[in-house]
N, C-alpha and C positions, 0 to 999 in steps of 0.2 A: 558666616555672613548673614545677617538680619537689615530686613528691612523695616526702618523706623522713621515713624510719621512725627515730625518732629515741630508744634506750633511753636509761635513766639520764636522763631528759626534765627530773627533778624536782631535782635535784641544781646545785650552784654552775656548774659547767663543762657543765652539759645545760640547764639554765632557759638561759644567755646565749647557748647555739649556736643555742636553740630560737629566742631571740629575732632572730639574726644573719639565718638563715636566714628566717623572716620578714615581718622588714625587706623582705629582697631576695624576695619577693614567690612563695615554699615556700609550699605546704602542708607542713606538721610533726604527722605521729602519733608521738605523744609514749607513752614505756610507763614506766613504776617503778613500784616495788612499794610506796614507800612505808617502808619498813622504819624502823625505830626506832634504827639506829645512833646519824642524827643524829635532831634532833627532826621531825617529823614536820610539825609547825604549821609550822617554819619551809619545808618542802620545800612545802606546801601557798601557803604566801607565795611560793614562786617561781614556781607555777604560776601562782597573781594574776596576780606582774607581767607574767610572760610574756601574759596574755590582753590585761591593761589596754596595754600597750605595742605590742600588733600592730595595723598598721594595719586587718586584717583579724581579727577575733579567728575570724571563721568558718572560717580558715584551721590552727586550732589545734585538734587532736582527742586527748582525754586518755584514756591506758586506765590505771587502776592493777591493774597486773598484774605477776604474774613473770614474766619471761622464759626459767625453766624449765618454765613450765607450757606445754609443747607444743599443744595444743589451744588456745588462748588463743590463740598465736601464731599458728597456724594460720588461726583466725579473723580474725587483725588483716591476715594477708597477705592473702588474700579477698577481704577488703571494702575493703581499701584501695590495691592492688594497688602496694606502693613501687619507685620507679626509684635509689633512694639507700638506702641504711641505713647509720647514723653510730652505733656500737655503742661507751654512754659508760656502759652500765652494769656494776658490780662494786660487790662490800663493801668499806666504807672500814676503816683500820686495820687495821696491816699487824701488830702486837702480839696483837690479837686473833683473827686467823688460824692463830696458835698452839693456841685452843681449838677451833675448828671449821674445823681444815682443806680438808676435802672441801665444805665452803659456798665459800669461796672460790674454791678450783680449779672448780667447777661456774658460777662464774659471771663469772671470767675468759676476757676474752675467746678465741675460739677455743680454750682450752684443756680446758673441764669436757667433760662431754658434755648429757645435758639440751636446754634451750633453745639452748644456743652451738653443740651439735650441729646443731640443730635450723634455728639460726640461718645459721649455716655452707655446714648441707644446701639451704638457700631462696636464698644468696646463689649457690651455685654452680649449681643446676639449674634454678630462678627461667627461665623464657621470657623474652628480653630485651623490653620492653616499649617501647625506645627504648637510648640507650647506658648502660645500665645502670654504676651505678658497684660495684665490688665493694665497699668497706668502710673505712673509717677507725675508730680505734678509741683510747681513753685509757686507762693507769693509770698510777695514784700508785706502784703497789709493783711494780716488775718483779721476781719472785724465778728 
């Protein structure tokens, strides 16, 4: 059993890893911010099923938070000390990053600075706690 820091937790491709993960018998701290891209009810439905489908729902820990808020994360690595981090979170819509640029570079993996700095700075200096995994990561939009 590993414990896995799991962004973008709330989301299509993060609720079903959260669930994969799981399954096979993780602990999963889960972070999203929740944002209103997509609807929000439904992100909150993912979280549901993620709870109702774990054979362990005790094994499932929800923060809604951004993952630029350094302090936050700060706090989550702390108390939760992760041996994994699977970093699924970013702004969807790749058209609408045309209005707000610097959101999305910020929250692109390893690219903004912020939390991904932040993220980045924990994944590389992080004390190995066992064989620590550096990082697996998703997006929709490579630009």
């Amino acid at each position: 059993m590993k414990t896995i820091l799991l962004t973008g937790a709330a989301g299509f491709i993060g609720s079903n890893t959260a669930s994969a993960l799981l399954d096979r018998g993780d602990v999963v701290i889960g972070v999203d911010n929740l944002n209103d891209y997509y609807d929000p009810a439904r992100k909150q439905s993912n979280l549901e099923e993620v709870r109702a489908g774990a054979p362990d729902p005790s094994n499932f820990v929800f923060y809604e938070s951004d993952i630029r808020d350094e302090a936050a994360m700060e706090a989550i690595f702390a108390e939760h000390e992760p041996e994994s981090i699977i970093h699924l979170a970013a702004m969807a819509g790749v058209r609408a990053s045309m209005d707000d640029p610097r959101l999305y570079f910020d929250v692109k993996p390893f690219h903004g600075d912020a939390a991904n700095h932040n993220t980045r700075r924990r994944i590389e200096t992080a004390p190995p706690k066992s064989s620590r995994a550096k990082a697996c990561w998703n997006s929709s939009a490579v630009r």
